[in-house]
C-alpha positions as CSV (number, residue, x, y, z in Angstrom):
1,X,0.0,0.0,0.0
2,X,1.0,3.3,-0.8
3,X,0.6,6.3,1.1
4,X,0.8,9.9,1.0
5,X,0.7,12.6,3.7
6,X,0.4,16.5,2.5
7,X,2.5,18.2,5.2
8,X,4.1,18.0,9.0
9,X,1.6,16.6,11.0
10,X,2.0,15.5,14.5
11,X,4.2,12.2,14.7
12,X,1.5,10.1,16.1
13,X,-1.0,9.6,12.7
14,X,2.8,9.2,10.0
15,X,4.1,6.7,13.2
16,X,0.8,4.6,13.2
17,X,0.9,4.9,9.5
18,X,4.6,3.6,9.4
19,X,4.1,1.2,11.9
20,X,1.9,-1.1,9.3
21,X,5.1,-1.4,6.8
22,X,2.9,0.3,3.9
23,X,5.3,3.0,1.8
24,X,4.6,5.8,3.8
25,X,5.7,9.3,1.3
26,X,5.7,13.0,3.0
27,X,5.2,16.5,2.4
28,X,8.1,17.2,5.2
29,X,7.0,21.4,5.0
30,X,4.6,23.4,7.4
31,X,4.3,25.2,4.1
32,X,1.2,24.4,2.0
33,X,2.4,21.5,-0.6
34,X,2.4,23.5,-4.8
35,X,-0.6,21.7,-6.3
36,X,2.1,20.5,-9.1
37,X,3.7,18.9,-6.7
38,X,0.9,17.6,-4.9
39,X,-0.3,16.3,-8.0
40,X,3.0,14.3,-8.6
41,X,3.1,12.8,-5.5
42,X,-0.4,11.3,-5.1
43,X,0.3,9.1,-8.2
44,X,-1.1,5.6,-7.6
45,X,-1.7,6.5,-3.9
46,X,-4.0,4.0,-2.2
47,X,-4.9,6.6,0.5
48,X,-4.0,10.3,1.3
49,X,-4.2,12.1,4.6
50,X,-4.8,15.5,3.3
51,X,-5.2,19.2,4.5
52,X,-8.1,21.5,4.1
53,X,-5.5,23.6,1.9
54,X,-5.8,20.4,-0.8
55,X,-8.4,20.3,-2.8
56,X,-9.7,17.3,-3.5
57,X,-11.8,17.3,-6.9
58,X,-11.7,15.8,-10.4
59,X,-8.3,16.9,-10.8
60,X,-6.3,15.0,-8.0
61,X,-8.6,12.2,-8.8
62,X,-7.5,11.8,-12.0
63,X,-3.5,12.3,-11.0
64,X,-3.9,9.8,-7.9
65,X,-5.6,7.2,-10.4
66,X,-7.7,4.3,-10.0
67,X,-5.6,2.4,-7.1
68,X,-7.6,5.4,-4.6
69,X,-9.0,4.3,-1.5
70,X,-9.2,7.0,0.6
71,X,-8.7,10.3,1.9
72,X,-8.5,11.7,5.6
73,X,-8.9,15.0,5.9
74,X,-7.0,16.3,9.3
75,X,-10.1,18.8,10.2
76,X,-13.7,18.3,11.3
77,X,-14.4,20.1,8.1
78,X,-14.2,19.3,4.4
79,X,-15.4,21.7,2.3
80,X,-12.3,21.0,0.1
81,X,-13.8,17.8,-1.3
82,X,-15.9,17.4,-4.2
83,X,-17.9,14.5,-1.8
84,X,-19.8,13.3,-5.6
85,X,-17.0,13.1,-7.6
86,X,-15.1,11.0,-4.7
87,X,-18.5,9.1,-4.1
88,X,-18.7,8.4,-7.6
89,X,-15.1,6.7,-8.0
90,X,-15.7,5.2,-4.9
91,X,-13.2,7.4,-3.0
92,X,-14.1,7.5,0.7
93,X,-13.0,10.3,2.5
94,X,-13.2,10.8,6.3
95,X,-12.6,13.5,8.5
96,X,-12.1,14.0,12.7
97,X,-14.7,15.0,14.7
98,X,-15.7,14.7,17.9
99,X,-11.7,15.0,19.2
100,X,-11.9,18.7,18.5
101,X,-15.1,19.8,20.0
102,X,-14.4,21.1,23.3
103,X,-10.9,22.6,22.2
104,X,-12.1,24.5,19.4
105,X,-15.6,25.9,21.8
106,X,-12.2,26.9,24.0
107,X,-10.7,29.1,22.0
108,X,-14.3,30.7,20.5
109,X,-15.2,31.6,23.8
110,X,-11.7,32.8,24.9
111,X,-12.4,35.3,21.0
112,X,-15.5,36.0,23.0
113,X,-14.1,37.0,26.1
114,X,-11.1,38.8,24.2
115,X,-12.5,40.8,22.5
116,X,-15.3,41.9,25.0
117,X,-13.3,42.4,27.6
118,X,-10.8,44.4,25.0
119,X,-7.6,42.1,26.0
120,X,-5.7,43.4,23.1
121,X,-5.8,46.9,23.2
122,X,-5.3,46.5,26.2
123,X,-1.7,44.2,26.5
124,X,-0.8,47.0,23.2
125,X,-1.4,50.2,25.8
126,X,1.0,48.8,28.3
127,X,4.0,47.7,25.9
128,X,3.5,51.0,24.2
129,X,4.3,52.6,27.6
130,X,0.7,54.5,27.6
131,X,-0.2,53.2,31.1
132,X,0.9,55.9,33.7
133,X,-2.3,55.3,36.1
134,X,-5.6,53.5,36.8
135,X,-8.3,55.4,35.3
136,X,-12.4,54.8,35.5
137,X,-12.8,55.2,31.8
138,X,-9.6,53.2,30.4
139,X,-10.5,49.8,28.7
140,X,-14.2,49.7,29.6
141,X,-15.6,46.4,27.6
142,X,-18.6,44.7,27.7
143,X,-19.7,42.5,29.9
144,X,-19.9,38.4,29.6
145,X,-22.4,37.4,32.7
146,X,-25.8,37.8,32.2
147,X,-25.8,38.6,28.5
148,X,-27.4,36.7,25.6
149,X,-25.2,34.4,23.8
150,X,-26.5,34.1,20.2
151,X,-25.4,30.8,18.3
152,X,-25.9,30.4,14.0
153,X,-25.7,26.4,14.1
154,X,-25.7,23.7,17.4
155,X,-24.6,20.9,16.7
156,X,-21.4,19.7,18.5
157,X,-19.0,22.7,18.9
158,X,-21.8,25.1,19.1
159,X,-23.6,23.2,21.9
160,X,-20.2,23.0,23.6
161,X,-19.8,26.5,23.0
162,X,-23.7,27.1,24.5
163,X,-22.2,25.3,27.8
164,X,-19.3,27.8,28.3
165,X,-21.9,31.0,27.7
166,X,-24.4,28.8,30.5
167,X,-21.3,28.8,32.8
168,X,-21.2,32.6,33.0
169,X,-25.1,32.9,33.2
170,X,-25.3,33.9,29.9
171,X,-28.9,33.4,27.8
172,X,-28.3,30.9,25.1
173,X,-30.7,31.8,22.3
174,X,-29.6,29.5,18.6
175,X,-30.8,29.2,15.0
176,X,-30.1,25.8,13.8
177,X,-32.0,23.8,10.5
178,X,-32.6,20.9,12.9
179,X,-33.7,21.9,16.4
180,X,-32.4,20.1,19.7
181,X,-35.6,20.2,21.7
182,X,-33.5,17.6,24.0
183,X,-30.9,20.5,24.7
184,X,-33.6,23.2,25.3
185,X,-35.5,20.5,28.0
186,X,-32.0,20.0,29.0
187,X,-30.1,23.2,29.2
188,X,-32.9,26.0,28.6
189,X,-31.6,27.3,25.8
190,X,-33.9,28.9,23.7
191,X,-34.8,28.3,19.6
192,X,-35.2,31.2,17.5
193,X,-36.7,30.5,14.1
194,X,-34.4,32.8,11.7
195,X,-31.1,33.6,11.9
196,X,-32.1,37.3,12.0
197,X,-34.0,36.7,15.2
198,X,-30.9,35.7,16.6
199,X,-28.7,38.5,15.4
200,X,-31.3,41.2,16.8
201,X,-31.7,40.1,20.4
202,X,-27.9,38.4,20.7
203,X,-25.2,40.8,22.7
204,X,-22.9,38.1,20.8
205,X,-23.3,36.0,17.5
206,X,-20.9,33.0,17.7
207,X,-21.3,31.4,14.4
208,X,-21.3,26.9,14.0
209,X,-22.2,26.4,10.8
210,X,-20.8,24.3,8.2
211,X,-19.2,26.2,4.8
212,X,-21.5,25.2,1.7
213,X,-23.2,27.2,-0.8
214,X,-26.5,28.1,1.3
215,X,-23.9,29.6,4.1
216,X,-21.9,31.2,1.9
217,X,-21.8,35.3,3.3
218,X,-24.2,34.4,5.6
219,X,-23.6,37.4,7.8
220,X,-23.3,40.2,5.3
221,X,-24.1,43.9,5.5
222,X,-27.8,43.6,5.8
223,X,-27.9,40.9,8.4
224,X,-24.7,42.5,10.2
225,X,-27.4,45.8,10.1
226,X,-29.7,44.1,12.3
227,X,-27.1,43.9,14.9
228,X,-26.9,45.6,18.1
229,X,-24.5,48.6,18.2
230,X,-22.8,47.2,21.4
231,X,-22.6,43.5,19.8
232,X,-19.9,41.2,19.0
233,X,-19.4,38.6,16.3
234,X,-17.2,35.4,17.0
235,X,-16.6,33.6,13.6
236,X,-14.3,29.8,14.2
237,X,-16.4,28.3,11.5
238,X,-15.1,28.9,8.2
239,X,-14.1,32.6,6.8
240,X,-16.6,32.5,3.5
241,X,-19.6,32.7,5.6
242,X,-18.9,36.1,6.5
243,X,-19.1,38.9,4.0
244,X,-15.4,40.8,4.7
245,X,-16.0,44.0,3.0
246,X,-19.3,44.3,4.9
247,X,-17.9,43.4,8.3
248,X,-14.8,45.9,8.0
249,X,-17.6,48.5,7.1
250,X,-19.8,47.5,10.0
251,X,-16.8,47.6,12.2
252,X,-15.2,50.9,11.3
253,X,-19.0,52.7,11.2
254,X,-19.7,50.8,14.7
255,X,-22.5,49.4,13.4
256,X,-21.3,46.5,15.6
257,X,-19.3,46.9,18.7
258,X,-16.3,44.3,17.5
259,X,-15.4,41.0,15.9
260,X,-13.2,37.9,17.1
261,X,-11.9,35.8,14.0
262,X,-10.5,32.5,14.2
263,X,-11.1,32.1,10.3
264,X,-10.8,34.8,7.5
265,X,-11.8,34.8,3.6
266,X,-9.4,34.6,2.2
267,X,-6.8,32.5,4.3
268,X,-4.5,33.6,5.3
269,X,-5.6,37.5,5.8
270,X,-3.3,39.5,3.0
271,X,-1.3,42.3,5.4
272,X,-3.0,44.7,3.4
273,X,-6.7,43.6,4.4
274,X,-8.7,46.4,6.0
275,X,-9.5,44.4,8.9
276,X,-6.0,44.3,10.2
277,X,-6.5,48.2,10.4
278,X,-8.8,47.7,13.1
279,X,-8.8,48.2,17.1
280,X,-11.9,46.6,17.3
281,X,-11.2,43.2,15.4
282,X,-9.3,40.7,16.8
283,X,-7.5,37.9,14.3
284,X,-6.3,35.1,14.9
285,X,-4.6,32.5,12.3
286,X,-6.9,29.4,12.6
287,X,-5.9,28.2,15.9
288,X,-9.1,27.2,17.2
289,X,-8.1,23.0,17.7
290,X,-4.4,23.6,18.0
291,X,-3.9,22.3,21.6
292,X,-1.0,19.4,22.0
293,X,-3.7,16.8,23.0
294,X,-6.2,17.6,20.2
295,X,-4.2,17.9,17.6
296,X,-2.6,14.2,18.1
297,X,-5.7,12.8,18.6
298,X,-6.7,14.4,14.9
299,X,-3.6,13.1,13.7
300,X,-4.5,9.4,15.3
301,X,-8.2,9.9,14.0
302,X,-7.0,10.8,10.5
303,X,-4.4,7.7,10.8
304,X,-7.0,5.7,12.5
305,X,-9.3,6.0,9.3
306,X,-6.8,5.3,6.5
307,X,-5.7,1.9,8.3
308,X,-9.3,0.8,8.6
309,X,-10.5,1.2,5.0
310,X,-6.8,-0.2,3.5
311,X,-7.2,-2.9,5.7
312,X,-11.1,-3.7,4.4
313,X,-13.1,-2.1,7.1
314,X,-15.1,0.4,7.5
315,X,-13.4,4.3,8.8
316,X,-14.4,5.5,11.6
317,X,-15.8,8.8,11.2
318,X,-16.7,8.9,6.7
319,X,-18.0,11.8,5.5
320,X,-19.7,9.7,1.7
321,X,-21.6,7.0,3.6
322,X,-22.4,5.8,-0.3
323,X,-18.5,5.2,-1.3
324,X,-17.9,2.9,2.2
325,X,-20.9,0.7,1.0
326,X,-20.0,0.4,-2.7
327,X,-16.4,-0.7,-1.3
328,X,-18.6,-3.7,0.9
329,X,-17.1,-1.8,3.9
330,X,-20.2,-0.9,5.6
């Protein structure tokens, strides 16, 4: 068996990987792999444990060939496969949930608490040697407790990230297409029927959607209108489902009060981008599951699944249901 692995990844997925005796091949870089090269290298690849940086469409289908089993993506997400064309050649691919759930709701909340609590002005005013005394009106941010926490999507990190906000006393109002009566009875949270009903009562928007066409600028200028002026938006979902040009305008107007990003559109942010202009947006480079102990466990998961369809069973966690039953794997 021949396998293929797009960049540095923790050592625990390429050791597993290795540890079977299969030709193990390696994009040895934390720099994204040139798609020629990429191209190249998956050659008659029986399984690839990719990035969301590759994408995986007709194109590396056709360079990998027909020997194609499988590919793992190293992310919960995996909006850079074309799932029809991998279901039609019978190319499984998998990705890793679960393993990243409560890290990633970590570091939205810790955005949340950033950027309402205006942490990085802050840390800026004392290395710039501004901060000569205590002062009643220096730094004054929003408070956490007692506010409404509005979440766009709950399934698993946005219910994790409804447990932080119910922790500080917060109000957990959501918008999701499929509603979790179990969690309302549970928790009492409380369902909103639009995603503009959500944005108009929320003091913050976290957003827990999945990237696909229908999400695609979700929040843009008009919803980002409906706002309230002392609101703040978290985004750790994926950058596309926020308009940029509108949220820089809504940010510099203070149509909204400020933004936390764990994702950006494009990524990585250009150092020209408007946003990086601003006091009142906090960016941060797509760090939401990078903790030691989640990130090996992604790298086990990713491992986990290549071994399992190679070796004629079924992966753990497939996203194309369809292509593990038309291998007999299901």
């Amino acid at each position: 068996m021949k396998v293929f692995i797009t960049r540095n990844i923790p050592d625990v997925g390429p050791e597993k990987l290795r540890g079977t005796g299969w030709h193990v091949d390696q994009w040895a870089s934390d720099d994204v792999i040139p798609r020629a090269t990429l191209l190249e290298r998956v050659a008659g690849c029986d399984a690839v444990l990719s990035l969301l940086t590759e994408k995986v469409d007709a194109e590396f289908l056709n360079a990998a060939g027909p020997n194609l089993k499988v590919v793992a993506n190293l992310a919960v997400g995996f909006d850079n496969f074309d799932v029809p064309a991998m279901t039609a050649r019978q190319v499984i691919g998998t990705n890793t949930p679960e393993v990243l759930t409560d890290t990633t709701a970590d570091l939205a909340f810790s955005l949340l608490m950033a950027t309402a609590r205006m942490l990085p002005q802050a840390q800026k005013y004392v290395h710039d040697g501004k901060w000569t005394t205590w002062g009643p009106l220096l730094f004054r941010g929003q408070d956490i407790h007692h506010a409404t926490l509005g979440l766009i999507g709950m399934g698993r990190i946005g219910a994790a990230m409804a447990r932080r906000g119910a922790g500080f006393e917060m109000k957990v109002v959501y918008y999701d297409a499929y509603r979790r009566e179990d969690l309302e009875a549970q928790y009492g949270y409380e369902y909103r029927g639009s995603v503009e009903e959500v944005l108009r009562e929320a003091d913050f928007v976290s957003l827990h959607t999945p990237y696909m066409p229908s999400t695609h600028h979700l929040i843009n200028a008009e919803r980002l209108a409906m706002m309230k002026s002392t609101a703040i938006l978290i985004n750790s979902a994926r950058g596309p489902i926020v308009d940029p040009t509108a949220l820089y305008n809504a940010l510099h107007a203070g149509t909204i009060w400020a933004a936390g990003l764990d994702v950006t559109s494009p990524e990585p942010i250009p150092l020209d981008d408007p946003l990086l202009t601003l006091d009142n947006c906090l960016i941060v480079p797509h760090i939401a599951s990078a903790s030691m102990h989640t990130r090996d466990a992604m790298s086990a998961l990713a491992a986990d699944n290549i071994i399992n369809v190679l070796r004629g069973m079924a992966p753990k966690t497939p996203v194309n249901r369809d292509a593990v039953a038309a291998r007999g794997l299901a």
